[in-house]
C-alpha positions as CSV (number, residue, x, y, z in Angstrom):
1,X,-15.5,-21.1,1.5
2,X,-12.1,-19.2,1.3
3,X,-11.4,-16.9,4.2
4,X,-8.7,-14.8,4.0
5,X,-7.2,-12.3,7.0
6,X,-5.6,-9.4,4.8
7,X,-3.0,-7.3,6.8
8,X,-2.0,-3.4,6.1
9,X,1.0,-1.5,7.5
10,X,-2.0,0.6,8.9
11,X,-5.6,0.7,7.3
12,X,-7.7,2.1,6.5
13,X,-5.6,4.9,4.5
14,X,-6.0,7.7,2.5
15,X,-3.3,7.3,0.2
16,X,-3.8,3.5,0.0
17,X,-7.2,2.9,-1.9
18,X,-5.9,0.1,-3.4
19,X,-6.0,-1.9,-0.4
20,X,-9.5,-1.1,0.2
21,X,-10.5,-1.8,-3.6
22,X,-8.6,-5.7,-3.2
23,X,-10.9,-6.5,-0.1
24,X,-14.1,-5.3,-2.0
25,X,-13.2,-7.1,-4.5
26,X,-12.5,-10.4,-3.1
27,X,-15.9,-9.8,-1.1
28,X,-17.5,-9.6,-4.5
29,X,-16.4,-13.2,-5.6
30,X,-17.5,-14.1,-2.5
31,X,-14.3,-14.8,0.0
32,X,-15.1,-13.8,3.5
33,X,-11.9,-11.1,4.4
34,X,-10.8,-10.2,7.3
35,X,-9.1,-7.1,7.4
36,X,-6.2,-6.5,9.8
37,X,-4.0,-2.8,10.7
38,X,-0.7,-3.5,12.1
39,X,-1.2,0.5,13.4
40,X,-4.0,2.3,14.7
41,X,-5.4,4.3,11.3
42,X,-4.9,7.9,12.2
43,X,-8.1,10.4,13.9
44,X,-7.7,13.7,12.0
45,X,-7.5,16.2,8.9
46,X,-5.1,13.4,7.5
47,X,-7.1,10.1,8.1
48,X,-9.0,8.4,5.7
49,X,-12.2,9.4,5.0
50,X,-13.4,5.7,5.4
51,X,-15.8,4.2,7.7
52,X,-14.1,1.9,9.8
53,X,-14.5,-1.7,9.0
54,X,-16.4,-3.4,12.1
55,X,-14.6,-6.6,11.4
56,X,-10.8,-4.9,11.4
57,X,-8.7,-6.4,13.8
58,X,-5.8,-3.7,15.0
59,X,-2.3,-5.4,16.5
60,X,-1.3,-2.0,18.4
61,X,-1.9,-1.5,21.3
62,X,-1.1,-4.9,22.1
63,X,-3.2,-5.8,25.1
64,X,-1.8,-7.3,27.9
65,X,-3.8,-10.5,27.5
66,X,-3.3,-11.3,24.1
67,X,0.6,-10.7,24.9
68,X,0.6,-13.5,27.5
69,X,-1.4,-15.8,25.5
70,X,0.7,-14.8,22.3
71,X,4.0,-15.7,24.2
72,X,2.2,-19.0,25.2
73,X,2.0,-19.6,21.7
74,X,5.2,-19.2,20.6
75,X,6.5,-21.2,23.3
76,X,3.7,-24.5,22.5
77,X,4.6,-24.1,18.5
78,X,8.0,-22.7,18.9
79,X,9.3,-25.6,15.9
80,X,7.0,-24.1,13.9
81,X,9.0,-20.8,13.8
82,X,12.5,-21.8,14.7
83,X,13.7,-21.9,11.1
84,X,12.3,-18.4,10.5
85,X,13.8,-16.7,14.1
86,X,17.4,-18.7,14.3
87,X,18.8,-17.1,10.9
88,X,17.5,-14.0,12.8
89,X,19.4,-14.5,16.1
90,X,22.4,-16.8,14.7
91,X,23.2,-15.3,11.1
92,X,23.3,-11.5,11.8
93,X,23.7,-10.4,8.0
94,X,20.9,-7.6,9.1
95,X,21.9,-4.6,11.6
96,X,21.5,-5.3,15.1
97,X,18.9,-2.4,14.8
98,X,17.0,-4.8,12.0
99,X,17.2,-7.8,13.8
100,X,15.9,-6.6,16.9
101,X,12.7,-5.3,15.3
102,X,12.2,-9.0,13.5
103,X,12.0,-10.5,16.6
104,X,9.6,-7.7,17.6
105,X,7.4,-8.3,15.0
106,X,7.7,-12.2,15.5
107,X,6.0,-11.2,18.7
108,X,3.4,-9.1,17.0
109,X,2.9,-11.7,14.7
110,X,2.3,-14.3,17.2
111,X,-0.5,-11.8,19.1
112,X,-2.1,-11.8,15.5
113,X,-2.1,-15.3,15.4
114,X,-3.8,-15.2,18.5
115,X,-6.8,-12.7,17.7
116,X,-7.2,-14.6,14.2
117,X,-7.5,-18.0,16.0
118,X,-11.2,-17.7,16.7
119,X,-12.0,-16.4,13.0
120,X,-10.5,-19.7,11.5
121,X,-8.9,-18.6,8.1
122,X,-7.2,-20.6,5.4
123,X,-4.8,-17.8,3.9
124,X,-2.8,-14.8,5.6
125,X,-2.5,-11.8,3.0
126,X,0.3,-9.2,3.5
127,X,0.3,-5.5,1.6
128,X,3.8,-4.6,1.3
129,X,6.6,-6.5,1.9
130,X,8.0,-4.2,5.0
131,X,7.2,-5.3,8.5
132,X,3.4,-6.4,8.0
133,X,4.3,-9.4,6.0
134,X,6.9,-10.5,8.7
135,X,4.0,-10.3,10.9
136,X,1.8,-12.3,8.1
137,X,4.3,-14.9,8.2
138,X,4.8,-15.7,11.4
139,X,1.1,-15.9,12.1
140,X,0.3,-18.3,8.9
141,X,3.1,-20.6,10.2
142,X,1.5,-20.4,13.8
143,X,-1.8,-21.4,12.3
144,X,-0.6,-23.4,10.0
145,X,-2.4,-21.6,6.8
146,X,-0.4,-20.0,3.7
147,X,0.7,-16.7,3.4
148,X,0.8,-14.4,0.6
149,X,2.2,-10.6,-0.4
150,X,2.0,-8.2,-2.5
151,X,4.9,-6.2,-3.4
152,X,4.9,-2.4,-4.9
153,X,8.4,-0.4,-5.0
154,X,10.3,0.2,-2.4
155,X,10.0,-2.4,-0.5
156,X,10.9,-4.8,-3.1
157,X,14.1,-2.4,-4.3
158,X,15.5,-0.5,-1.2
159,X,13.6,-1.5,2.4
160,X,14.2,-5.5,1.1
161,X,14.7,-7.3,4.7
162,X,14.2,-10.7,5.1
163,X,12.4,-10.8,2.1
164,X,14.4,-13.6,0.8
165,X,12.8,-15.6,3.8
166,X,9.5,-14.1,3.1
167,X,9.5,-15.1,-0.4
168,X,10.8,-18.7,0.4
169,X,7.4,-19.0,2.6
170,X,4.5,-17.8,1.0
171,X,2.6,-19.8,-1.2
172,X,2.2,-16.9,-4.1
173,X,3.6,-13.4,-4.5
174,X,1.9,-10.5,-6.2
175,X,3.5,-7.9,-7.8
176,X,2.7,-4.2,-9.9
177,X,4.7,-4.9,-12.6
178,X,7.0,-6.9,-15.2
179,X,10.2,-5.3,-14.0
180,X,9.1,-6.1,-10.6
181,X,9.1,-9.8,-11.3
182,X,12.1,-10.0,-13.6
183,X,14.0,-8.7,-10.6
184,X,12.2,-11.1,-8.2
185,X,13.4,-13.7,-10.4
186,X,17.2,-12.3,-10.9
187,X,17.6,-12.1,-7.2
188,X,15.9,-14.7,-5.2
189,X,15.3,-18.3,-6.0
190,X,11.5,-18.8,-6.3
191,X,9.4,-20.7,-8.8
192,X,8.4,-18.2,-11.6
193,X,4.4,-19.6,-11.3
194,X,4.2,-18.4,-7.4
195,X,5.4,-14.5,-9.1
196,X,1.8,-12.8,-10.0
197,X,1.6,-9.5,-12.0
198,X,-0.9,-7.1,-11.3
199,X,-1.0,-3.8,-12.7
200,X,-1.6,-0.9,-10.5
201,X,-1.9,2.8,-12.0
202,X,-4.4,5.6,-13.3
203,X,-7.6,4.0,-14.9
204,X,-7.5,6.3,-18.6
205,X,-10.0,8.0,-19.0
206,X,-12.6,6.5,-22.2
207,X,-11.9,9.3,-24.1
208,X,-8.8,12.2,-23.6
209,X,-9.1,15.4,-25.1
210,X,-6.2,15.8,-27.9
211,X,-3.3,17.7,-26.8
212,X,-3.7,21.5,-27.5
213,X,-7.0,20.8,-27.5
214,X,-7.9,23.7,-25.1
215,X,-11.0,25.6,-24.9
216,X,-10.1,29.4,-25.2
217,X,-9.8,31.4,-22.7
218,X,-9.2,28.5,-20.2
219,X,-6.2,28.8,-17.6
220,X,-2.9,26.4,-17.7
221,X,-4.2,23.3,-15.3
222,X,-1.4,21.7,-13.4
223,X,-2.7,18.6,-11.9
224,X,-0.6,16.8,-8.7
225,X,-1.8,13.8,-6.8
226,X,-0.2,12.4,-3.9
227,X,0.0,12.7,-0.1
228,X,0.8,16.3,1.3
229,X,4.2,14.8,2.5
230,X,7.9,16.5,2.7
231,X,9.3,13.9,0.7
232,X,6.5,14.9,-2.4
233,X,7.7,18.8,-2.0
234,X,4.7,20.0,-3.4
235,X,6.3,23.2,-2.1
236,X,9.0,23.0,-5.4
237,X,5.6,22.8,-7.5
238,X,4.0,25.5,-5.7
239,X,7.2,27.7,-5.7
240,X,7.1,26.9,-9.4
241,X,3.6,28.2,-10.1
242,X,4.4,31.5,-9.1
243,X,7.3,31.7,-11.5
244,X,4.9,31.2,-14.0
245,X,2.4,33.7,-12.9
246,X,4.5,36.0,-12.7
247,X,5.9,35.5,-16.0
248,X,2.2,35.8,-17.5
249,X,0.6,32.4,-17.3
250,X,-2.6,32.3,-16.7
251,X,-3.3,28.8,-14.6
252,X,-4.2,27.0,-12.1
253,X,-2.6,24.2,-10.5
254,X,-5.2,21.4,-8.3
255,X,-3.5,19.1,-6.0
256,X,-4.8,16.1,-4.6
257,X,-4.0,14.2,-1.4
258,X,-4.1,15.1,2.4
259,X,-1.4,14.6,4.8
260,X,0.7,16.7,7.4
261,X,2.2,18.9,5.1
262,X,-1.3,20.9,4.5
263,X,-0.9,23.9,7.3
264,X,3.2,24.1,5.5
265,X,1.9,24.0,2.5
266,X,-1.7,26.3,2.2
267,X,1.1,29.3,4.3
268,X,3.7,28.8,1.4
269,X,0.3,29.3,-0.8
270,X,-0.5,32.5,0.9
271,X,3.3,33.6,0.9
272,X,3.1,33.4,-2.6
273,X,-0.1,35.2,-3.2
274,X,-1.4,32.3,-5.2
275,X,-4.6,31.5,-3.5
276,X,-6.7,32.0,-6.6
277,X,-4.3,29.7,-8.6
278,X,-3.5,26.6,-6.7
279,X,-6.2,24.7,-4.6
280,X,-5.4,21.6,-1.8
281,X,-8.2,19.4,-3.0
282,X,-8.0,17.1,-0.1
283,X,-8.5,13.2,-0.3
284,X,-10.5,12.6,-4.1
285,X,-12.7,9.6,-4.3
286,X,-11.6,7.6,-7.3
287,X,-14.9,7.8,-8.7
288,X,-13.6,11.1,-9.2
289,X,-10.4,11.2,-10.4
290,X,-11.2,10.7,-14.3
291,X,-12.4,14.5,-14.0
292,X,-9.1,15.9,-12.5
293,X,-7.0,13.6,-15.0
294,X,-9.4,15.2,-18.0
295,X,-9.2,18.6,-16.5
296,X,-5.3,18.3,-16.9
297,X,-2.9,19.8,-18.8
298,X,-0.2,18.5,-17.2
299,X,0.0,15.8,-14.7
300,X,2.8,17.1,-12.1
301,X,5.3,14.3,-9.7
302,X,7.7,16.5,-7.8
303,X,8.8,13.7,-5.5
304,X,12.2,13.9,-3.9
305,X,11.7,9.8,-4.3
306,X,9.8,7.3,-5.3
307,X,9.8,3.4,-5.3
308,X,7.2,3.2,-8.7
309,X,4.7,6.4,-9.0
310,X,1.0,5.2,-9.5
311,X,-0.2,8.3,-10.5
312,X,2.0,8.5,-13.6
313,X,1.2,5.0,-14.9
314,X,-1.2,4.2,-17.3
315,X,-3.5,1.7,-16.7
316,X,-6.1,0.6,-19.5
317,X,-9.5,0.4,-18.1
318,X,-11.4,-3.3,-18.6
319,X,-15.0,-3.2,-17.0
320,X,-14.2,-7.0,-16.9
321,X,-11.3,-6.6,-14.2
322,X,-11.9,-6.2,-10.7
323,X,-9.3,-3.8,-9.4
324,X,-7.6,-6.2,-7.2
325,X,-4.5,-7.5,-7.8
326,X,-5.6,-10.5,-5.4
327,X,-8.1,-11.1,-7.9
328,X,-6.2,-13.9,-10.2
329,X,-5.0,-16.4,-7.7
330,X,-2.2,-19.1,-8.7
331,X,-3.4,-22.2,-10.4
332,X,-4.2,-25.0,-8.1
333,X,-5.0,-22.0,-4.9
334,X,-7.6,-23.9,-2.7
335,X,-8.9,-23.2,0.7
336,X,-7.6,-25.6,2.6
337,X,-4.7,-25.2,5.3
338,X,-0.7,-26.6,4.5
């Protein structure tokens, strides 16, 4: 049976449910997963309202013993990562800054090589192509298993580091959307069958009610979902709602997403006097966010930046597909190691 250890940036998370929706669904079709957390998942008003998984393995802190048998291991399969760490040390194409932190993560990788030794798995997933899949890759070639990513926005188009190596390594690489892979293709030589596509977005609702379509009588809904983070400046969107109240529009604006922004944010609310027109939902299951999509008027993105927004996307619901993007694997994927 296929066992696969599936690394985060830091799980679980809030504003990451897609992570948590890949390992349910490869549990479904029956492949053992072993979830891993590069960083502690945060205790608080912003953590993820998940349980825990009991079988998550977290890298940080790194405990003293599984550092000393970690540098044990790179120093027994050391040829097994030389290729990866010399262009590191030798080329210096990255900032010294950048390079540094690789060979901090090759460490890290190596202590997850080392907690995932016992557990005996065939393929090393990454989410994101930043610093977890460095991590990923290291460990697979430790092991000697494959290793896989999946890559979303910005770290495909702006925080790109070492992904050329990374892309020359793993055995597949799955991606959110066509553009995604037609620049994969453009800018880094890699067989076009190991590219996967896998839609992520906003499951439309069955039915949508027509535009204009409102019941009388009914305030304006403004509908925002994303982390309470500086970069979304949900404060422009809130500074905007009391424009339109106090130009006569009756509405109400829901925002969904929790973060450290909230305390910011729910005074800028009071500042404005709008606390009977704009409600901080919090984190929203997705079983519910068909309502608040239906309930909208307008959906709302008032990002500063964005790699490729989720919420905005369309995606057309097939009871048929599992949400994963993990869940087509490349033809001829098998469980057994290189």
């Amino acid at each position: 049976m296929l066992k696969v250890a599936y690394l985060a940036n830091q799980f679980p998370a809030a504003v990451e449910p897609y992570v948590s929706q890949e390992i349910d669904a490869l549990r479904r079709r029956g492949v053992e997963v072993v979830p891993g957390s590069v960083r502690k998942a945060h205790v608080g008003p912003a953590a993820s309202p998940q349980t825990p998984d009991p079988d998550l393995i977290c890298l940080q802190p790194i405990h003293f013993l599984v550092a000393l048998r970690a540098t044990w291991l790179l120093i027994r399969r050391w040829k097994r990562i030389a290729g990866l760490v010399q262009p590191v040390v030798l080329l210096g194409r990255e900032s010294s800054l950048r390079r540094a932190k690789a060979l901090a993560h090759t460490v890290l990788g190596a202590c997850y090589a080392v907690l995932l030794k016992d557990q005996k798995v065939n393929h090393i997933h990454a989410h994101h192509g930043y610093f977890g899949s460095w991590i990923a890759m290291v460990a697979a070639r430790l092991l000697d298993v494959d290793f896989s990513m999946t890559l979303h926005g910005s770290d495909l188009l702006l925080h790109h580091a070492y992904l050329d190596t990374k892309l020359k390594h793993c055995r597949f690489c799955v991606t959110i959307s066509e553009y995604n892979r037609r620049y994969i293709l453009k800018h880094f030589p890699i067989d076009p069958d190991r590219v996967i596509v896998s839609r992520l977005g906003v499951d439309v609702p069955g039915e949508l009610a027509a535009p204009g379509n409102r019941s009388p009588g009914r305030a304006f809904t403004f509908v925002a979902v994303g982390r309470l983070h500086a970069v979304k400046d949900h404060a422009l969107l809130i500074r905007a709602c009391a424009g339109l109240r106090d130009r006569g529009l009756d509405l109400e604006c829901l925002i969904a997403g929790e973060g450290p922004e909230r305390r910011r944010l729910e005074s800028l609310i009071r500042k404005c006097r709008l606390e009977q027109q704009v409600s901080l939902l919090g984190h929203v299951p997705a079983e519910q966010m068909d309502s608040l999509y239906r309930r909208a008027d307008v959906v709302v993105l008032t990002s500063e930046s964005e790699g490729i927004p989720l919420v905005l996307i369309p995606r057309k619901r097939d009871s048929s597909m599992s949400p994963a993007p993990l869940r087509t694997l490349p033809q001829g994927f098998s469980p057994s190691t290189r």
